[in-house]
C-alpha positions as CSV (number, residue, x, y, z in Angstrom):
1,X,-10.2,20.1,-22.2
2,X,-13.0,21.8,-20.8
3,X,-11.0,25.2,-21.4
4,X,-12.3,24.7,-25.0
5,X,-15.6,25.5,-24.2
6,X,-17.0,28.6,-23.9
7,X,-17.1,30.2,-20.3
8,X,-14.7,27.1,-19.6
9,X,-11.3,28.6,-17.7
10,X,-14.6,30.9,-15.6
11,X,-16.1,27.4,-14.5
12,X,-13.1,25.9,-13.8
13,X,-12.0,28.8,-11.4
14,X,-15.5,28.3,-9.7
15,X,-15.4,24.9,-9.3
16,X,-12.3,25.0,-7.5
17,X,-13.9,27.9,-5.5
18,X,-16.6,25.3,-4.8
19,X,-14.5,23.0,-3.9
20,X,-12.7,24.9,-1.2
21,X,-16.1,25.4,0.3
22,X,-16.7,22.0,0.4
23,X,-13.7,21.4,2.0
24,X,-14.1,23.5,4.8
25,X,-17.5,22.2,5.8
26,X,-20.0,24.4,7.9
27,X,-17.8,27.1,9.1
28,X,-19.3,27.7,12.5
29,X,-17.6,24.4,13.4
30,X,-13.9,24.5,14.0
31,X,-11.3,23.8,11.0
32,X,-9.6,20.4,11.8
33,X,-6.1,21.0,12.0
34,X,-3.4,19.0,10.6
35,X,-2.1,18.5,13.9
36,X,-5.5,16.7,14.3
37,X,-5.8,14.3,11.4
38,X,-2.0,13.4,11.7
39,X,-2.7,12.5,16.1
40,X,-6.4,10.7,15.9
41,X,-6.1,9.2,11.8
42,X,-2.9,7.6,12.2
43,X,-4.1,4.9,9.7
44,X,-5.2,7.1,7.1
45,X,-2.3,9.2,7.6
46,X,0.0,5.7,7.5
47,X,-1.4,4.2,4.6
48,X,-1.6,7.4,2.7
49,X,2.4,7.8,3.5
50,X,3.1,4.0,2.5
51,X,1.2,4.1,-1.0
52,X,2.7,7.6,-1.8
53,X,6.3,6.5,-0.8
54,X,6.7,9.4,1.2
55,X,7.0,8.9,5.3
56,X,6.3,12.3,6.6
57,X,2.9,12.7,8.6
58,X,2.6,16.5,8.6
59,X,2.7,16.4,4.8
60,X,0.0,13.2,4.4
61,X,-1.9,15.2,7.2
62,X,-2.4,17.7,4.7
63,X,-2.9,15.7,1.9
64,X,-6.2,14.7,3.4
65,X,-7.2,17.8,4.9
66,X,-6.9,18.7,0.8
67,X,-8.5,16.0,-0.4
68,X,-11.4,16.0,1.9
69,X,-10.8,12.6,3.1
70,X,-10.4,10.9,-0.3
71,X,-7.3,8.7,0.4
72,X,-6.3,7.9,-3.2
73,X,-6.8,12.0,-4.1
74,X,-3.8,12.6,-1.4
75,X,-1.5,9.5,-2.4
76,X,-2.1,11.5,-5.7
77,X,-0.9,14.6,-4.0
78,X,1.9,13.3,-2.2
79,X,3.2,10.9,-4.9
80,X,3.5,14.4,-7.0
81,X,5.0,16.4,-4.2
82,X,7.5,13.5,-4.0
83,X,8.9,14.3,-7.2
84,X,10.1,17.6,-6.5
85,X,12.3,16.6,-3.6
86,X,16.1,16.2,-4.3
87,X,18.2,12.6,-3.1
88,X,21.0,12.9,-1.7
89,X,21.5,9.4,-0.4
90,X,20.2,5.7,0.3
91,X,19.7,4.1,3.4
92,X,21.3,1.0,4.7
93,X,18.5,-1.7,4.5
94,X,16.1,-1.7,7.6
95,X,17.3,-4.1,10.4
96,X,13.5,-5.2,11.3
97,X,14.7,-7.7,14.1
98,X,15.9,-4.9,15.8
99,X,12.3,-3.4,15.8
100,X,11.0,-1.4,18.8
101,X,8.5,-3.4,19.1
102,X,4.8,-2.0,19.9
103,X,3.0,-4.7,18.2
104,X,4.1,-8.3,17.7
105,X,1.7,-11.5,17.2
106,X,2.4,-15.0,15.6
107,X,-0.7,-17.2,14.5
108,X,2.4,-20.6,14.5
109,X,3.9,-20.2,17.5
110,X,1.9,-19.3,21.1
111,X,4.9,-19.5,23.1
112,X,8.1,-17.9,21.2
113,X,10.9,-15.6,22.9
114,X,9.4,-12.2,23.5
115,X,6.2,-13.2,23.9
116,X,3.1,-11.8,22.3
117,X,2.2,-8.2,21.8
118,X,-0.8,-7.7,21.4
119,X,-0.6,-3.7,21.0
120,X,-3.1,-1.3,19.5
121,X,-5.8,-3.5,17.0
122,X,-9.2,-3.7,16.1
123,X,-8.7,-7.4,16.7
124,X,-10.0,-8.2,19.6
125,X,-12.9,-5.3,20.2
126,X,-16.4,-5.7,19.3
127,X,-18.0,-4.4,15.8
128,X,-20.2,-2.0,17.9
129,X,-20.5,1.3,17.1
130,X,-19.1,3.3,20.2
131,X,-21.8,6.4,21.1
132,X,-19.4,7.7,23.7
133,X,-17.3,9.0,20.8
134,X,-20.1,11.2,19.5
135,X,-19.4,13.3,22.7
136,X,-16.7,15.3,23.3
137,X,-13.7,14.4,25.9
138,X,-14.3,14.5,29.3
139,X,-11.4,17.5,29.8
140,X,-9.8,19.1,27.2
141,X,-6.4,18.7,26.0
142,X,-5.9,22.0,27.9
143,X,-7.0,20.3,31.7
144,X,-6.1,16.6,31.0
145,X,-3.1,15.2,30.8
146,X,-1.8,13.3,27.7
147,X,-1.9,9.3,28.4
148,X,2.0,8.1,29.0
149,X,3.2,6.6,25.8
150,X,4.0,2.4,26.2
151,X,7.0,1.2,26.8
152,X,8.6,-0.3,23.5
153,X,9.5,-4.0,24.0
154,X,13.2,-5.0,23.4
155,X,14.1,-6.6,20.2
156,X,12.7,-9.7,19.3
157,X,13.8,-12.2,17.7
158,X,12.0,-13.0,13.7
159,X,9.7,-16.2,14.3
160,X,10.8,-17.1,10.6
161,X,14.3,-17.1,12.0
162,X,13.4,-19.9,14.7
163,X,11.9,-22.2,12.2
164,X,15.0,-21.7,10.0
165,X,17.0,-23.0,12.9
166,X,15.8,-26.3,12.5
167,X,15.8,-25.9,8.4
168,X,12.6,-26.4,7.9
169,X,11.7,-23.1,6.1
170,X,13.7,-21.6,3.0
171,X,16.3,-19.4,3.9
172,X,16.3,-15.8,3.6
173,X,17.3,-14.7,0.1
174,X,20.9,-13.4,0.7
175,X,22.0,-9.4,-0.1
176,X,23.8,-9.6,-3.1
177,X,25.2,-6.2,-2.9
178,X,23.9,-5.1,-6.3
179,X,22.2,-1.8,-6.2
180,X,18.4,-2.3,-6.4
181,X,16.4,-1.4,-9.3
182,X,14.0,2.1,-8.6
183,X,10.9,1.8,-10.2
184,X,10.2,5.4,-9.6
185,X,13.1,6.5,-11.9
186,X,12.8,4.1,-14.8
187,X,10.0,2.0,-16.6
188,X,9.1,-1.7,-15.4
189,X,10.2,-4.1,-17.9
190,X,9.2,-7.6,-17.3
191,X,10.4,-10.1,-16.0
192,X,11.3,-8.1,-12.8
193,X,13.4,-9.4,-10.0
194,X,12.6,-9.7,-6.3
195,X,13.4,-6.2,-5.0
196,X,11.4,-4.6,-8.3
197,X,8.3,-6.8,-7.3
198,X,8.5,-5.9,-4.0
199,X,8.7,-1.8,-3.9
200,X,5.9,-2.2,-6.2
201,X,3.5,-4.3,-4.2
202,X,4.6,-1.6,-1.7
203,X,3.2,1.0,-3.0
204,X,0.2,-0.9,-4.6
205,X,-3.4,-0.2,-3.6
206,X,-4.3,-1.8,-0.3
207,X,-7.4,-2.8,-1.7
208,X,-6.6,-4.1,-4.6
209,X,-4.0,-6.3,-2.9
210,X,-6.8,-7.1,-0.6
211,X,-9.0,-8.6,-3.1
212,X,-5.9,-11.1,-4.7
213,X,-4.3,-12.3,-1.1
214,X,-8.1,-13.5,-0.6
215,X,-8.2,-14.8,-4.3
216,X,-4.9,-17.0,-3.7
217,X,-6.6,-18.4,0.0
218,X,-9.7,-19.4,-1.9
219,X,-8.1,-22.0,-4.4
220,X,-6.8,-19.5,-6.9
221,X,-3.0,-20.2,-6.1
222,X,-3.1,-23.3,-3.7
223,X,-1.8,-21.2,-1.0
224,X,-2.0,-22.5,2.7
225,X,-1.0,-19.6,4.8
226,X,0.1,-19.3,8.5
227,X,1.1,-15.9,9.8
228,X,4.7,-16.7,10.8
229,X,4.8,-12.8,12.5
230,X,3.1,-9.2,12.4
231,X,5.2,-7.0,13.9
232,X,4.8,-3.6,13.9
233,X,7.0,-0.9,15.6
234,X,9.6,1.7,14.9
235,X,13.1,0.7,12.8
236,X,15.9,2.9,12.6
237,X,16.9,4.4,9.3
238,X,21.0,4.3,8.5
239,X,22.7,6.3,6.4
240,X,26.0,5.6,4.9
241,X,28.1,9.1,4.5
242,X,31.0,8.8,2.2
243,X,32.7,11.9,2.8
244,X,33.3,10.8,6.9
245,X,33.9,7.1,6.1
246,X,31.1,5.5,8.4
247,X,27.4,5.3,9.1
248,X,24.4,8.0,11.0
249,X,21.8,7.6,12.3
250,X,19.3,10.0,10.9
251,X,15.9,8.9,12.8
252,X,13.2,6.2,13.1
253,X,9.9,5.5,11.1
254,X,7.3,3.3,12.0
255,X,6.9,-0.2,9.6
256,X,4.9,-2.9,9.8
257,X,6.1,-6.0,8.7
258,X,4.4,-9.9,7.8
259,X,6.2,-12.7,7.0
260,X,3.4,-15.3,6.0
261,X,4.9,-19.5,6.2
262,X,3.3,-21.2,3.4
263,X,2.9,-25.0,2.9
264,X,5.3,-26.4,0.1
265,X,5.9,-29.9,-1.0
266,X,9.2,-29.8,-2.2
267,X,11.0,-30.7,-5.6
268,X,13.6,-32.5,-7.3
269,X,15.9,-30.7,-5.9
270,X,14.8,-29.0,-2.3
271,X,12.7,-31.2,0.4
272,X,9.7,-30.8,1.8
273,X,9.6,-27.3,3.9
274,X,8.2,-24.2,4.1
275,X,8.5,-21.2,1.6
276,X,7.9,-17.5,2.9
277,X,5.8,-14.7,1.8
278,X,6.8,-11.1,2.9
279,X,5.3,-7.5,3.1
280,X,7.0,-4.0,4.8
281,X,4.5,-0.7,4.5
282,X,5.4,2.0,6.4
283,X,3.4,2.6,9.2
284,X,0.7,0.5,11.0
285,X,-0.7,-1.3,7.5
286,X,-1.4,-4.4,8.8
287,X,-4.2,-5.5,6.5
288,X,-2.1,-3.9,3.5
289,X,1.2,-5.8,4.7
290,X,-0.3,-9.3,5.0
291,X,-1.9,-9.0,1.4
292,X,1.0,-7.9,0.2
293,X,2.8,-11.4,2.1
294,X,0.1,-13.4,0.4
295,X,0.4,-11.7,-3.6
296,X,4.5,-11.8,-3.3
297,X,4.3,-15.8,-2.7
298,X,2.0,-16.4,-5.3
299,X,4.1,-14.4,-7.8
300,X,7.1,-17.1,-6.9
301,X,5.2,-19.7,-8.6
302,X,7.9,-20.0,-10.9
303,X,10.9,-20.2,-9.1
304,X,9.3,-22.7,-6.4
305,X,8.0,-25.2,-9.8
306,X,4.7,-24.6,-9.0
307,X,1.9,-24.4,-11.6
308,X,0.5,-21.0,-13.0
309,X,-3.1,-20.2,-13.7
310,X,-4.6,-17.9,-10.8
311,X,-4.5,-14.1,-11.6
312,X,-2.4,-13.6,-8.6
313,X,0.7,-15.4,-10.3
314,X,0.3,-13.3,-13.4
315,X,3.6,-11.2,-12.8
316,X,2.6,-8.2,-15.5
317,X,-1.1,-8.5,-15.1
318,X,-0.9,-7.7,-11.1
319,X,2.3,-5.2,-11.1
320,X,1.3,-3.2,-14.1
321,X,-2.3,-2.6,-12.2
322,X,-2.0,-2.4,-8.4
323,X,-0.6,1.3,-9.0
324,X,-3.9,3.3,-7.5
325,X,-2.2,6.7,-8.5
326,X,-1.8,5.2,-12.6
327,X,-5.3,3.2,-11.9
328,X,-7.2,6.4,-10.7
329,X,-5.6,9.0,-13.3
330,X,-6.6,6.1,-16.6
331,X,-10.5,5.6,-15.3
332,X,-11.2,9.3,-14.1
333,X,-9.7,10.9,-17.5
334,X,-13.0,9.2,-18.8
335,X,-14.6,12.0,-17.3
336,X,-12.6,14.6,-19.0
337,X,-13.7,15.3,-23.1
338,X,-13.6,13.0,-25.8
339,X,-15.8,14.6,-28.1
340,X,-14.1,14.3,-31.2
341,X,-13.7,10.4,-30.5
342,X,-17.3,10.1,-29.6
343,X,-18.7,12.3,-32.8
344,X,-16.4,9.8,-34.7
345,X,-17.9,6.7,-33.5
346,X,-21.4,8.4,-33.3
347,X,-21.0,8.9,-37.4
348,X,-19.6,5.2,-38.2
349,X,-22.3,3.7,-36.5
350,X,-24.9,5.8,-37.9
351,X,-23.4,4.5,-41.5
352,X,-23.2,1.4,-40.6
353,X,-26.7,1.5,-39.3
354,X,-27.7,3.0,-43.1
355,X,-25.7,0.2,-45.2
356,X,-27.4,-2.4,-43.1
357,X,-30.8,-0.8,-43.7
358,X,-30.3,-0.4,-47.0
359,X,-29.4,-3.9,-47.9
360,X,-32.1,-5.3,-45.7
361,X,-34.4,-2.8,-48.0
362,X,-32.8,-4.1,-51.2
363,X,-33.2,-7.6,-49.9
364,X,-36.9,-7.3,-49.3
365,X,-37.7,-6.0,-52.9
């Protein structure tokens, strides 16, 4: 690498000296604090724990303090931080319809059981840039008082699961009991099954999942979404411990779930009804979730009959890139030297430039 070249490891060390300087900004302004970033860029910090499959906010908090802000950079950092930690366990799966609910709206249903939530969104406000914020609070943390946190709305039941009462939606793809494959501890072969496609649409870029959802509503897919449910709130995580013979508690995390209805005409076999999409991110990733609903149903082209021919059906072509950590670390090495590639290439077509001009010179005479 650059160490090659002479004065090399010196620039390196000053580069990262540079870098820390950049990082800290003008110095006569406070040092944001993790506390900070993890309190007022809870969506940064959210989707920077659900693409590096690691829910801890102190830890992303200081993945973005290190990264100066550069998302991807502190999935990077996270994603290898995540590799050093030890398992000791799995949880039991997440029982979402037992959500505390701080968040729930349905774009099918306007009366349903529960109600709708609106909750903390973007939404409904206006695209205005808000001056106010450019100043600083009126009262510091140190004479105001901290607003009182909502009250979380009892568990509601899944508006899929009131559709599915009258049969008119697929059901629910039943637990097996088979132990789910990990794609962090072994390669992706394909084919993959349901629970492989879905821990890596998971952890896939937000914006490249962005970009296909809206792919399949513009024709390439024939999908005709309705957003069954967004709900967003905090689950509780379960763990089963063998030596005592019975399951803990070990805390709560924030997940934002989407179950998208999509239009389906039915088959030999199965009548008319609707077929389901689905997305869970950690956190409040609604945008990321409901992509994720959209890509997931066009993947189960195949199993539904359906034809093929969008790029969002293409199983290996949208798992094996949607990976922003694998995506980011094959572009930027671009950046890093390929000198003896380039001097090769530089000589062959300097020959080949020679051959041609001398047969176009023997040509002419």
């Amino acid at each position: 690498m650059y160490v090659a070249a002479k004065g090399g490891e010196k620039a390196i060390r000053n580069a990262h000296e540079l870098l820390a300087r950049r990082r800290r900004g003008d110095r006569t302004l406070p040092a944001v604090t993790l506390e900070q970033i993890a309190a007022q860029l809870t969506l940064a910090v959210d989707r920077v724990m659900a693409e590096g499959s690691l829910y801890d906010t102190a830890l992303a908090a200081l993945a973005i303090k290190q990264a100066r802000g550069d998302l991807i950079e502190a999935i990077f950092l996270i994603r290898a931080f995540r590799t050093t930690l030890p398992r000791f366990g799995s949880a039991r799966p997440l029982d979402t319809g037992a959500m505390l609910v701080r968040r729930r709206v349905s774009a099918t249903f306007k009366d349903l059981p529960g109600g709708q939530l609106l909750g903390p969104t973007f939404d409904y406000t206006h695209r205005l840039l808000d001056t106010s914020l450019a100043e600083a609070d009126a009262g510091g943390a140190e004479e105001g008082e901290p607003p009182p946190a909502a009250e979380p709305a009892p568990p509601m039941p899944r508006v899929t699961d009131l559709i599915g009462a009258e049969g008119l939606i697929e059901p629910s793809p039943r637990e097996d009991g088979a132990e789910p494959f990990d794609i962090t501890r072994a390669p992706v072969s394909y084919p993959v099954d349901r629970a492989t496609r879905l821990q890596t649409l998971a952890r896939g870029d937000e914006g490249y999942l962005l970009a296909l959802g809206y792919s399949t509503q513009r024709g390439y897919a024939r999908s005709h979404p309705f957003v069954g449910e967004i709900r967003f709130g905090e689950v509780e995580v379960v763990l089963d411990i063998p030596e005592l013979g019975f399951e803990v508690s070990i805390g709560e995390v924030e997940v934002t779930e989407c179950q998208m209805v999509n239009q389906f005409k039915g088959s030999a076999q199965v009548p008319p009804q609707f077929t389901r999409g689905y997305g869970l991110v950690f956190g409040q990733c609604e945008r990321k979730a409901m992509s994720m609903a959209l890509v997931e149903r066009a993947l189960r082209w195949q199993e539904l009959g359906e034809e093929p021919g969008a790029p969002a059906q293409d199983e290996e072509f949208v798992l094996s890139h949607c990976d922003n950590v694998q995506a980011t670390g094959f572009v930027e090495h671009l950046k890093l030297p390929h000198y003896v590639d380039f001097q090769a290439e530089l000589d062959l077509v300097r020959r080949m430039r020679a051959e041609i001009a001398t047969e176009r010179k023997e040509a002419a005479e």
